[in-house]
MOPAC internal coordinates of N, CA, C and O (Angstrom, degrees):
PM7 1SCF
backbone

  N    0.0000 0     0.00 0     0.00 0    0    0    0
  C    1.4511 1     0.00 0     0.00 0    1    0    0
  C    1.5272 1   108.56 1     0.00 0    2    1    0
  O    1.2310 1   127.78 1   -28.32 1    3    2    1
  N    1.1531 1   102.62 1   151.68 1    3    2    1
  C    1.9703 1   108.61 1  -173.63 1    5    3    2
  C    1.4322 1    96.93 1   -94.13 1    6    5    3
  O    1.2310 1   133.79 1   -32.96 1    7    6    5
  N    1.4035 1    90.95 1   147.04 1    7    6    5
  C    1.6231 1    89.39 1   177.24 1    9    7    6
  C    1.5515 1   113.19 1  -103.58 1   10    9    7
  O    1.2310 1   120.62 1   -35.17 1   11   10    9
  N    1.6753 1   116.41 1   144.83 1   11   10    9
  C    1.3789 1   114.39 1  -160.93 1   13   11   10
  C    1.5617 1    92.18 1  -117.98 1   14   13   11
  O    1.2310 1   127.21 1   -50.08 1   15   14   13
  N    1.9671 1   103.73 1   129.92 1   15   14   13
  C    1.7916 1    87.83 1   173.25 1   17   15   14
  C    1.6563 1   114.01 1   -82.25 1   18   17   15
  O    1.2310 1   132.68 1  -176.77 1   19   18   17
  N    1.0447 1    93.11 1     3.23 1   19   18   17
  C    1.8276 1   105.71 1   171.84 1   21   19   18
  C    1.1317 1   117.03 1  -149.45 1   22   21   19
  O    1.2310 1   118.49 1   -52.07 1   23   22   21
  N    1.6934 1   120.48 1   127.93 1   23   22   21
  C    1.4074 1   105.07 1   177.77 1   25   23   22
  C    1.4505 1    97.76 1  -107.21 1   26   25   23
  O    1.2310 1   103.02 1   -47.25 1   27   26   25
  N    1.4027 1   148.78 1   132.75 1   27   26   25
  C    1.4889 1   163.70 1  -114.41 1   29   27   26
  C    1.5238 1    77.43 1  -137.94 1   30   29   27
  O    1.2310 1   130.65 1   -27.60 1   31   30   29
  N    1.6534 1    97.06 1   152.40 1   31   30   29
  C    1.8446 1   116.50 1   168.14 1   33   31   30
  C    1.1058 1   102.28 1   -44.49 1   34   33   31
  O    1.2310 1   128.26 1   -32.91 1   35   34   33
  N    1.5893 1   101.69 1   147.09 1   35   34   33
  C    1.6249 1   124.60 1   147.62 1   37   35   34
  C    1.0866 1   116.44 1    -7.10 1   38   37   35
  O    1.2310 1   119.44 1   108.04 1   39   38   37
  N    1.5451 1   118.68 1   -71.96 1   39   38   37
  C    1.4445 1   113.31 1  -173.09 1   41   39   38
  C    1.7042 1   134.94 1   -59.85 1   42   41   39
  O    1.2310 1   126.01 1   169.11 1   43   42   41
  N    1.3695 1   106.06 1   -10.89 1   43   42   41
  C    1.2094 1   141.88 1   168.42 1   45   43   42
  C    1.5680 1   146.86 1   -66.13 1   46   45   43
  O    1.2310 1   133.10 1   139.35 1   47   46   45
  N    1.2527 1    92.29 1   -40.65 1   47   46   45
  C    1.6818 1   134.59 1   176.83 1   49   47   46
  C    1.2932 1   108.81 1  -150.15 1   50   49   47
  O    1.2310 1   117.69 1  -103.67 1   51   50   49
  N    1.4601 1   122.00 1    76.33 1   51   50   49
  C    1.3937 1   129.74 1   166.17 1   53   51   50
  C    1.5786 1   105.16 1   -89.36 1   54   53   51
  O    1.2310 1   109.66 1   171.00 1   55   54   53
  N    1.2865 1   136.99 1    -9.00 1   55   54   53
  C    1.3612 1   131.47 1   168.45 1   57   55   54
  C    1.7982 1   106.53 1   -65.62 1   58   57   55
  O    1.2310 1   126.85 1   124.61 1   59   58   57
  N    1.6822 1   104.42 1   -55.39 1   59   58   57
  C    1.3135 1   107.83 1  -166.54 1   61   59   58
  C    2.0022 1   104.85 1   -63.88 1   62   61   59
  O    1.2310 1   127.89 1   155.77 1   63   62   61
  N    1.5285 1   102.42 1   -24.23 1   63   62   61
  C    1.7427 1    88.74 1  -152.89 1   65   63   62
  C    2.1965 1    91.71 1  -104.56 1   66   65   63
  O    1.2310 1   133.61 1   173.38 1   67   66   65
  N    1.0916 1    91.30 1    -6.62 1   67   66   65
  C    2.0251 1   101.38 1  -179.54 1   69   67   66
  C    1.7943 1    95.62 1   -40.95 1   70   69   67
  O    1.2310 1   124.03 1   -59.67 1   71   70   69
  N    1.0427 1   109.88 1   120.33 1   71   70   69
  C    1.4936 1   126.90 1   170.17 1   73   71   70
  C    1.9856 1   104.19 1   -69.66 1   74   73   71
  O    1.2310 1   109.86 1  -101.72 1   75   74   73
  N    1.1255 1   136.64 1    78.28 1   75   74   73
  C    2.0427 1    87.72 1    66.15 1   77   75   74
  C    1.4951 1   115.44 1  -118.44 1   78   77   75
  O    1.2310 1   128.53 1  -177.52 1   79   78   77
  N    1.8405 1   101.18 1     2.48 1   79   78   77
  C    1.6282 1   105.77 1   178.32 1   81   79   78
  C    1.4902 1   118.65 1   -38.23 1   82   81   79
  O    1.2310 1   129.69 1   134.65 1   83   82   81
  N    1.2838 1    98.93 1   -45.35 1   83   82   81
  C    2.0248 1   108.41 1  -143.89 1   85   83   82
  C    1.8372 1    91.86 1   -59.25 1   86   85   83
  O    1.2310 1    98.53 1   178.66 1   87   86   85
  N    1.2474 1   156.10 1    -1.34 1   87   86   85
  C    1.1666 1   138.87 1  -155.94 1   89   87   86
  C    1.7507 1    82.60 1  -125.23 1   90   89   87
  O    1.2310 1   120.33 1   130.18 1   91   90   89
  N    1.3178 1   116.98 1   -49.82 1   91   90   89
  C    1.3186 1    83.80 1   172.68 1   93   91   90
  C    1.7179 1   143.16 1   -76.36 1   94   93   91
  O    1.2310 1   138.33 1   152.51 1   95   94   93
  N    1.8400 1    82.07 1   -27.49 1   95   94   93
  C    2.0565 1    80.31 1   159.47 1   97   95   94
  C    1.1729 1   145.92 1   -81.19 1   98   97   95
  O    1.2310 1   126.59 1   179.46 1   99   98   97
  N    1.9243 1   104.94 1    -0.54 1   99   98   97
  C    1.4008 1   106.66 1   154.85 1  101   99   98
  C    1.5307 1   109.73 1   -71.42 1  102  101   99
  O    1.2310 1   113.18 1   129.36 1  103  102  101
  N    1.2616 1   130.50 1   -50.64 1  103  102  101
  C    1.6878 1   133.37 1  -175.04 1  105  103  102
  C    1.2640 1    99.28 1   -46.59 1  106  105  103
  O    1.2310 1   113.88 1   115.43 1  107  106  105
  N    1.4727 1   129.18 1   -64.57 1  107  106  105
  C    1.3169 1   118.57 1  -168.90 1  109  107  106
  C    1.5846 1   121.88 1   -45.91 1  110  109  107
  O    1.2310 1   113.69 1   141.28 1  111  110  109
  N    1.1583 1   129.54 1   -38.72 1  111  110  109
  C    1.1231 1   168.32 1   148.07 1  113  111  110
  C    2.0273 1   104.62 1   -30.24 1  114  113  111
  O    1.2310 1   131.09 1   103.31 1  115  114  113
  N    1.3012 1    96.21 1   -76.69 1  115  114  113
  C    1.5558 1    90.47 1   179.83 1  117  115  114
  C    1.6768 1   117.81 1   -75.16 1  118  117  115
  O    1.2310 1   117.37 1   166.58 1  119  118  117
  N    1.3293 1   122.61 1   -13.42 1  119  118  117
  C    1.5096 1   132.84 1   148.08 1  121  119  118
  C    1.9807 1   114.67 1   -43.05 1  122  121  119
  O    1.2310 1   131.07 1   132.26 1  123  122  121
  N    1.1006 1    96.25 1   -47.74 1  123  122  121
  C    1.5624 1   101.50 1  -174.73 1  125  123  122
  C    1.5698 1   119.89 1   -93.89 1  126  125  123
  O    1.2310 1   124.77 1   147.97 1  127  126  125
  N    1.1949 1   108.44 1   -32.03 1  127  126  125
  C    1.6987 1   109.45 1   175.44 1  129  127  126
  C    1.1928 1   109.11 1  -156.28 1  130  129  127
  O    1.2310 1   125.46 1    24.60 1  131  130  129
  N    1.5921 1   107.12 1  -155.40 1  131  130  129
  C    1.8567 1   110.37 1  -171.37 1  133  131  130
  C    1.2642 1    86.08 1  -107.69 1  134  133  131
  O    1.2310 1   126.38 1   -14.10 1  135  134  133
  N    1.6835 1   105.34 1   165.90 1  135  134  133
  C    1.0570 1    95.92 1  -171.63 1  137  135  134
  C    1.8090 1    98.64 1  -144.58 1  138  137  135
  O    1.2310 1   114.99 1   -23.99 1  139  138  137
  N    1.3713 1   127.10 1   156.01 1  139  138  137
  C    1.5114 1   102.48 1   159.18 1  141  139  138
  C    1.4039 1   106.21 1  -111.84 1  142  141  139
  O    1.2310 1   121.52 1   -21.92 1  143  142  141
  N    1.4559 1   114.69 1   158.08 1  143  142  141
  C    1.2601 1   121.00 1  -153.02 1  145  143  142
  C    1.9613 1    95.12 1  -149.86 1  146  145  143
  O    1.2310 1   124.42 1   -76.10 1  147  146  145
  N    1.3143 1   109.13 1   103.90 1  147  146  145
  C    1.4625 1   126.27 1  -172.03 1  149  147  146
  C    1.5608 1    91.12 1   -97.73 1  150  149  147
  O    1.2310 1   122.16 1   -65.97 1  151  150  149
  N    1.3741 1   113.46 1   114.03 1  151  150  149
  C    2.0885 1   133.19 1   146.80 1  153  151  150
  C    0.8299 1   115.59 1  -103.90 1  154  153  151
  O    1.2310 1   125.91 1   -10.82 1  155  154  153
  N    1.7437 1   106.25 1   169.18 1  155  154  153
  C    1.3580 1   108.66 1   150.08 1  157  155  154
  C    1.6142 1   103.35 1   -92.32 1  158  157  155
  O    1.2310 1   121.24 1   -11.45 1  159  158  157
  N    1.4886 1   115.24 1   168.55 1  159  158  157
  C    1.4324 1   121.69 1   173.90 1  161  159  158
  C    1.8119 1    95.08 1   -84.35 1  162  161  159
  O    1.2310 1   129.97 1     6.50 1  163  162  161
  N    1.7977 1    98.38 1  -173.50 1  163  162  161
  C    0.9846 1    93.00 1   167.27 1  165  163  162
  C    1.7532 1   116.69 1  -102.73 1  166  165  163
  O    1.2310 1   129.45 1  -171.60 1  167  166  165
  N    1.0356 1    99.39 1     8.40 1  167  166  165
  C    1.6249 1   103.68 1   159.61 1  169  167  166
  C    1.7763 1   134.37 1   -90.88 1  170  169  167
  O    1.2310 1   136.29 1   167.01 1  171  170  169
  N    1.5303 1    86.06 1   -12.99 1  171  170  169
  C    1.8065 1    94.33 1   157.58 1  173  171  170
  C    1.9561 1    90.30 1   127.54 1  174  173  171
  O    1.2310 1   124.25 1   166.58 1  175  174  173
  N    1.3208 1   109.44 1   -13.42 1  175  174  173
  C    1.4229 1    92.85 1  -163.68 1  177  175  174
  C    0.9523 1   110.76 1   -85.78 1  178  177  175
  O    1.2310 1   115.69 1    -8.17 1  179  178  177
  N    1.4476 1   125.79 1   171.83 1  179  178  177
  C    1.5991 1   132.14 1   175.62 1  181  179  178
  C    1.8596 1   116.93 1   -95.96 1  182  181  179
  O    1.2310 1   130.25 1   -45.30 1  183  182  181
  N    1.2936 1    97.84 1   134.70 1  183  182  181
  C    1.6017 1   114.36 1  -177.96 1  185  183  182
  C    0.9636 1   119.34 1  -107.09 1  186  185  183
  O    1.2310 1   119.01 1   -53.89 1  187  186  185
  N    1.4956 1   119.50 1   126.11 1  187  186  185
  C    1.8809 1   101.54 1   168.53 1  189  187  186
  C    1.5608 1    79.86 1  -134.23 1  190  189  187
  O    1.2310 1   131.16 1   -45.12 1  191  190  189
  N    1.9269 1    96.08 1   134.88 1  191  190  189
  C    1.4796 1   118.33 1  -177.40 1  193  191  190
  C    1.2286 1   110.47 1  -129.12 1  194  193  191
  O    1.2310 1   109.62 1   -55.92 1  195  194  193
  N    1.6662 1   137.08 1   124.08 1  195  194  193
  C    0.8535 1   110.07 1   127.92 1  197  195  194
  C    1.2661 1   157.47 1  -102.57 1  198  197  195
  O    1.2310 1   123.48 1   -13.38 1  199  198  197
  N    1.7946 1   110.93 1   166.62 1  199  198  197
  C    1.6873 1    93.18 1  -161.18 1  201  199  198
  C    1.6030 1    96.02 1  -165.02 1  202  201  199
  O    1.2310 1   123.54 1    -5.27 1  203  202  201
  N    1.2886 1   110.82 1   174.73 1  203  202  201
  C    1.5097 1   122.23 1  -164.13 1  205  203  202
  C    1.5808 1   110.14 1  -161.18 1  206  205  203
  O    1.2310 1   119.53 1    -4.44 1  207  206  205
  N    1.1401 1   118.51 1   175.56 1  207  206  205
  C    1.4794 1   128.09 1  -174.21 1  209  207  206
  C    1.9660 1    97.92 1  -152.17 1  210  209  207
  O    1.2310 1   132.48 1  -128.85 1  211  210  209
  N    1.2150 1    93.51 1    51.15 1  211  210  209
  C    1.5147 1   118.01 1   176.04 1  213  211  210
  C    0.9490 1    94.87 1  -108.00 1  214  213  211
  O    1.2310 1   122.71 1   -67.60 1  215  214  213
  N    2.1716 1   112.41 1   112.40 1  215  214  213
  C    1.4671 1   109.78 1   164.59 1  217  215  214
  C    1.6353 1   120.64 1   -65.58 1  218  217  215
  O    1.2310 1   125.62 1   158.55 1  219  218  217
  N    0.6835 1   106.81 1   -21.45 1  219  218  217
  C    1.6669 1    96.84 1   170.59 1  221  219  218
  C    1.5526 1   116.88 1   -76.52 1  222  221  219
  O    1.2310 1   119.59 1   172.13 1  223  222  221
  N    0.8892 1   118.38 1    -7.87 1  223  222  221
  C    1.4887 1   121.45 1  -167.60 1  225  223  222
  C    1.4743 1   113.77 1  -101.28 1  226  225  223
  O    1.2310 1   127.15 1   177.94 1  227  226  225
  N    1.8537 1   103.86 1    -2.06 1  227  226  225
  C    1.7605 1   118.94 1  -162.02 1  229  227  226
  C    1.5688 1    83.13 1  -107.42 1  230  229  227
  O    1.2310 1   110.99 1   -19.96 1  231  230  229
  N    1.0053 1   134.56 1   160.04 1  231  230  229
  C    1.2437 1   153.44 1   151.50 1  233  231  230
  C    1.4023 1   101.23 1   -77.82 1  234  233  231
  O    1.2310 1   122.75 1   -49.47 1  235  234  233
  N    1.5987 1   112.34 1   130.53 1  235  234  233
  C    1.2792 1   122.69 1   173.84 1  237  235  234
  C    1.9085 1   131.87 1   -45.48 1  238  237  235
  O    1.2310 1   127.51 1   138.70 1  239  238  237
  N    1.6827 1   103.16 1   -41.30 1  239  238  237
  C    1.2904 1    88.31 1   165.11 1  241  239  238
  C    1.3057 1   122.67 1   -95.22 1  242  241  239
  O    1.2310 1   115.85 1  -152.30 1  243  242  241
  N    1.1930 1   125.49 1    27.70 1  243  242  241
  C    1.4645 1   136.54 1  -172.74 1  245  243  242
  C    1.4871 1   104.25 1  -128.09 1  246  245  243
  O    1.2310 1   109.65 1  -167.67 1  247  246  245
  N    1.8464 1   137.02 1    12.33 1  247  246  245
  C    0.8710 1   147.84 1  -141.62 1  249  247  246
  C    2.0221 1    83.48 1  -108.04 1  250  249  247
  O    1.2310 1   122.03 1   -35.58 1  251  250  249
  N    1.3669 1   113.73 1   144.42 1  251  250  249
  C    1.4393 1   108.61 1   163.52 1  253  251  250
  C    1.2697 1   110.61 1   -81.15 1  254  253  251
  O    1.2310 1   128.55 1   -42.81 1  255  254  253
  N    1.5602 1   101.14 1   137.19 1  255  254  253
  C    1.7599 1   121.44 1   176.50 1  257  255  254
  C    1.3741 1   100.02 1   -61.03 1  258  257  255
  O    1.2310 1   118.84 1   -29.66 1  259  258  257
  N    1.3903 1   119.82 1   150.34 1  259  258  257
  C    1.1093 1   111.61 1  -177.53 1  261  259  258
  C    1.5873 1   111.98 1  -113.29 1  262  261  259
  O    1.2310 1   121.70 1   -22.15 1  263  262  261
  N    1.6376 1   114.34 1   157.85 1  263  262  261
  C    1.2960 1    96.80 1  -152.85 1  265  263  262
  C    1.6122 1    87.42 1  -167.81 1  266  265  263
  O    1.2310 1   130.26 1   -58.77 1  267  266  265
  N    1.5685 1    97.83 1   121.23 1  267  266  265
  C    1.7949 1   107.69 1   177.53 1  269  267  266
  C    1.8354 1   117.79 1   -67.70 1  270  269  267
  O    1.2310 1   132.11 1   -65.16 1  271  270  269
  N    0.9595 1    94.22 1   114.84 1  271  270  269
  C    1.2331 1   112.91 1   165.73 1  273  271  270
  C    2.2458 1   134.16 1   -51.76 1  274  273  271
  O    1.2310 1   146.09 1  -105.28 1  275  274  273
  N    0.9824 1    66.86 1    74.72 1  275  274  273
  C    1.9772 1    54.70 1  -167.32 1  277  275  274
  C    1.5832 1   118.38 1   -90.03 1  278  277  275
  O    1.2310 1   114.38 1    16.12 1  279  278  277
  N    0.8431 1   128.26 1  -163.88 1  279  278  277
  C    1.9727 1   123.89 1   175.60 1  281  279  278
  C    0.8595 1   114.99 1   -51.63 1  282  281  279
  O    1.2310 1   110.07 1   127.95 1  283  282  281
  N    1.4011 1   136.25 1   -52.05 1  283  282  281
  C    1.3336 1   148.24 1  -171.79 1  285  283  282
  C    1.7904 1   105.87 1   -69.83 1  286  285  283
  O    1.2310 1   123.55 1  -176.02 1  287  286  285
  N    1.3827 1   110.79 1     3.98 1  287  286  285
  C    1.8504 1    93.18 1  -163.19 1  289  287  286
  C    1.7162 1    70.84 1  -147.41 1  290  289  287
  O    1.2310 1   109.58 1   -92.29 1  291  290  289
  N    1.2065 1   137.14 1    87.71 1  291  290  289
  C    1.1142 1   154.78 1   102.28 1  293  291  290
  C    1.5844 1   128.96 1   -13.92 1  294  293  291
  O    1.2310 1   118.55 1   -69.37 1  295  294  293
  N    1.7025 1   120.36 1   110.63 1  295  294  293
  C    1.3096 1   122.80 1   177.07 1  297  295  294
  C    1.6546 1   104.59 1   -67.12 1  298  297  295
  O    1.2310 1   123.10 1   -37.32 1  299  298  297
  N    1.3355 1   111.67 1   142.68 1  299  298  297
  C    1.3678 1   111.18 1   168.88 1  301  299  298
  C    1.7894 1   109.52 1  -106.15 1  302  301  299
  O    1.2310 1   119.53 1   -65.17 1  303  302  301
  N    1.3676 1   118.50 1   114.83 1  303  302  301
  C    1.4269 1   130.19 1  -140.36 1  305  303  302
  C    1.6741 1    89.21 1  -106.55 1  306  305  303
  O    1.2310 1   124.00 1  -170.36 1  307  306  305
  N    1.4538 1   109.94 1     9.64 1  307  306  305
  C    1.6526 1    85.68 1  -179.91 1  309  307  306
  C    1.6728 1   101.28 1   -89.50 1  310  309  307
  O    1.2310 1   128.94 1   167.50 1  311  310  309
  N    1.2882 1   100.37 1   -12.50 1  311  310  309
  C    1.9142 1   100.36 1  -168.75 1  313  311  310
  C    1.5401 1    98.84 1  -131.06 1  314  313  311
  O    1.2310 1   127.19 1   -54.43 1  315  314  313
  N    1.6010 1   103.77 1   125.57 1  315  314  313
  C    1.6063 1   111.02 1   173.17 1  317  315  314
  C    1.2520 1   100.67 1  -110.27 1  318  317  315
  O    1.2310 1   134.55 1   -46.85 1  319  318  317
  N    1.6490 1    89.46 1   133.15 1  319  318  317
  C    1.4827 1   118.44 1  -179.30 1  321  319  318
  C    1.9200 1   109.19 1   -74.94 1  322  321  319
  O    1.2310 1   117.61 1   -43.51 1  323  322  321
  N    1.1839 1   122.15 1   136.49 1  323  322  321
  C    1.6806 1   107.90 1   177.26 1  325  323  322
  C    1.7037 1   105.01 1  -170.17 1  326  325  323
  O    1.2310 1   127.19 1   -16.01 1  327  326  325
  N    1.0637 1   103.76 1   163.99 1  327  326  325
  C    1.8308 1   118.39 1  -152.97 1  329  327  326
  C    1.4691 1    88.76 1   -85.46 1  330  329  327
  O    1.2310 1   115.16 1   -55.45 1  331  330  329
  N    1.4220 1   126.79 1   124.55 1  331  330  329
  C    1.6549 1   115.40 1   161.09 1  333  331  330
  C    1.3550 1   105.60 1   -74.79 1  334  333  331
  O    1.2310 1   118.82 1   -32.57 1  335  334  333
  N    1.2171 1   119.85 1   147.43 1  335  334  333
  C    1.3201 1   133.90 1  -166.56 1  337  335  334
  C    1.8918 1   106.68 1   -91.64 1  338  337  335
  O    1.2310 1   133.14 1   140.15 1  339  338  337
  N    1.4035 1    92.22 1   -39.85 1  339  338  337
  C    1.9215 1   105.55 1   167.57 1  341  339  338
  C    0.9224 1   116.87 1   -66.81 1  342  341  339
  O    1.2310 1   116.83 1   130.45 1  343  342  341
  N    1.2938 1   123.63 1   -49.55 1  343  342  341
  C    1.8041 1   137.98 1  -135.62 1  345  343  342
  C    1.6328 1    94.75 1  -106.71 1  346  345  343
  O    1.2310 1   123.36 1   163.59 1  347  346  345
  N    1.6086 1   111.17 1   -16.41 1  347  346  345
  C    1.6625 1   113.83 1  -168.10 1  349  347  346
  C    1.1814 1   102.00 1    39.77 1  350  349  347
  O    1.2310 1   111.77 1  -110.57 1  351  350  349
  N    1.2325 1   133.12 1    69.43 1  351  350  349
  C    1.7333 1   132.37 1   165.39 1  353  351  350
  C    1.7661 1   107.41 1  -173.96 1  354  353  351
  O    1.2310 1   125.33 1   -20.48 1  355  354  353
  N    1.4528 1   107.36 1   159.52 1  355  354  353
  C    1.5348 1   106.04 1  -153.98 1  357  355  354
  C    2.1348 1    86.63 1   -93.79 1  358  357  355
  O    1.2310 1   138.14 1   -31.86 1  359  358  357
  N    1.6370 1    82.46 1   148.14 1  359  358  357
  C    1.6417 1    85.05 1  -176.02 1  361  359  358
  C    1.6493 1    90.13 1  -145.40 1  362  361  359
  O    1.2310 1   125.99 1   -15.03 1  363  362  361
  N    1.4621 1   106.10 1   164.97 1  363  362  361
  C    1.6272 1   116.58 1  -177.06 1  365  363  362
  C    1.4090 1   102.94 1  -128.52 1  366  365  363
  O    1.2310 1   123.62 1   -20.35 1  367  366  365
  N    1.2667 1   110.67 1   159.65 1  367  366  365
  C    1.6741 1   129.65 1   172.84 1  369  367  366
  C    1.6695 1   119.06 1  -134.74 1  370  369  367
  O    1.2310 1   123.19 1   -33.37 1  371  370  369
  N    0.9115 1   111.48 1   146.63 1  371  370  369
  C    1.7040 1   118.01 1  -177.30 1  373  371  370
  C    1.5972 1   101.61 1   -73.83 1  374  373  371
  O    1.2310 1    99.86 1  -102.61 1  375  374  373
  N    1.5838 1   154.01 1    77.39 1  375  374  373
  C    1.0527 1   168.10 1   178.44 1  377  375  374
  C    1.5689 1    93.83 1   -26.80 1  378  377  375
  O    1.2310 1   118.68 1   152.00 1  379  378  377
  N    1.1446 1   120.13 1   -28.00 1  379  378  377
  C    2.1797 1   101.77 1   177.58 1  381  379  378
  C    1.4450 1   101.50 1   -95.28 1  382  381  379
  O    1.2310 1   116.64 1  -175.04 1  383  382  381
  N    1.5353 1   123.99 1     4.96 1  383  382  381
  C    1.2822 1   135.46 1  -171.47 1  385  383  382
  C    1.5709 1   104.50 1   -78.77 1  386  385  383
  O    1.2310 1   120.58 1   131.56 1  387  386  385
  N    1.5222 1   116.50 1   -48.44 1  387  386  385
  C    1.2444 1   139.39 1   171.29 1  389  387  386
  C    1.8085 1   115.44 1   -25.98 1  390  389  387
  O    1.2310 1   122.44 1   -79.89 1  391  390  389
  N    1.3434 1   112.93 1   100.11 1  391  390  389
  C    1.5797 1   141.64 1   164.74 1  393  391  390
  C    1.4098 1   102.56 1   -51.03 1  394  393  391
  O    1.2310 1   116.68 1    91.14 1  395  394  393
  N    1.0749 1   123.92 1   -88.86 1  395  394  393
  C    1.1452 1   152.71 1   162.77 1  397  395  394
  C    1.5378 1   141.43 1  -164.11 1  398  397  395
  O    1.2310 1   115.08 1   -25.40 1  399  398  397
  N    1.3489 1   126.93 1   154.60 1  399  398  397
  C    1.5908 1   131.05 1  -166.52 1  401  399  398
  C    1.5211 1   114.25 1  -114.44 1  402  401  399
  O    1.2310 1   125.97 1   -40.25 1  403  402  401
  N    1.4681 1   106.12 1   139.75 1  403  402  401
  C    1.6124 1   112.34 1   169.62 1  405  403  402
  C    1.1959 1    96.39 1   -91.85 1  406  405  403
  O    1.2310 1   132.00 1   -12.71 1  407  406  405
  N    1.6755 1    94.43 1   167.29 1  407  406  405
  C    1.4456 1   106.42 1   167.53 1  409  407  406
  C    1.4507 1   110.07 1  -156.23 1  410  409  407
  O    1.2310 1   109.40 1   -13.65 1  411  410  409
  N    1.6596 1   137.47 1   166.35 1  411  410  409
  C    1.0074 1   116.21 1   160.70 1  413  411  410
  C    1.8357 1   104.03 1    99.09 1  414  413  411
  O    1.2310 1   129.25 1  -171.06 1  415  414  413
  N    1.8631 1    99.78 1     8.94 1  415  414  413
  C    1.6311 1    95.66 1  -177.00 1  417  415  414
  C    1.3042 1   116.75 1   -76.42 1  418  417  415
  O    1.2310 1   121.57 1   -39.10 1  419  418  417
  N    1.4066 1   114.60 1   140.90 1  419  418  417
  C    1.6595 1   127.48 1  -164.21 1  421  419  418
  C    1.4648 1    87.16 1   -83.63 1  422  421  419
  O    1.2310 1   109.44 1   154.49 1  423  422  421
  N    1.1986 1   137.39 1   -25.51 1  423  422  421
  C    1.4845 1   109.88 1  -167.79 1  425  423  422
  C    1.4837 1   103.65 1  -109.69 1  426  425  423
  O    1.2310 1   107.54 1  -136.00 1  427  426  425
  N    1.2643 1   140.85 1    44.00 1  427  426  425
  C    1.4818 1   149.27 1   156.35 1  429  427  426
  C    1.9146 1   108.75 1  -135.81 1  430  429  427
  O    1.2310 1   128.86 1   176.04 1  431  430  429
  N    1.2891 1   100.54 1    -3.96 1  431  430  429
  C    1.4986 1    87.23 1  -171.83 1  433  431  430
  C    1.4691 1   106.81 1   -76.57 1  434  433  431
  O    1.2310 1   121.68 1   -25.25 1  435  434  433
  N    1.7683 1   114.40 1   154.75 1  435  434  433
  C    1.4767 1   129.56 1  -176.03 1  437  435  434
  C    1.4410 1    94.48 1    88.05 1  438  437  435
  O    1.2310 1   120.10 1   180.00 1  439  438  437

């Protein structure tokens, strides 16, 4: 995946945000760096978070248990789960909620 130092509105980048992509190219994305990630809530307000799914970046007892996945235990892809990087605690977002995401920040990379 290419890395974007800005990913521009919806209307803009409908390749990157086209459902059913957008849940996996945010993950790919929070696997590799921090990231900020602008929603709406579900109360109408606007969020800008950043956050990652960089094991080094989780604090060990705050690290997700890990746990095999089989048929019966299905990801639910409308909401990605991810570590706030401020808040040090795990928070979720509605993935069609998504404004738009940075990437590529010099002051979280490594």
């Amino acid at each position: 995946m290419n890395k974007y130092s800005n990913v521009t509105p919806y209307r803009e980048t409908n390749n990157f945000f086209a459902k059913p992509n957008l849940y996996e190219n945010i993950k790919d994305f929070l696997h590799s760096e921090v990231i900020e990630v602008c929603f709406t809530k579900k109360n109408g307000d606007e969020r800008k978070m950043l956050c990652t799914l960089m094991d080094h970046k989780i604090p060990g007892e705050m690290a997700p248990k890990v746990e095999e996945l089989t048929e019966t235990n299905d990801v639910n892809k409308d909401y990605m789960n991810v570590f706030d990087i401020e808040a040090q605690g795990w928070r979720s977002f509605i993935v069609a909620n998504v404004k738009y995401i940075k990437t590529d920040l010099n002051d979280y990379s490594a």
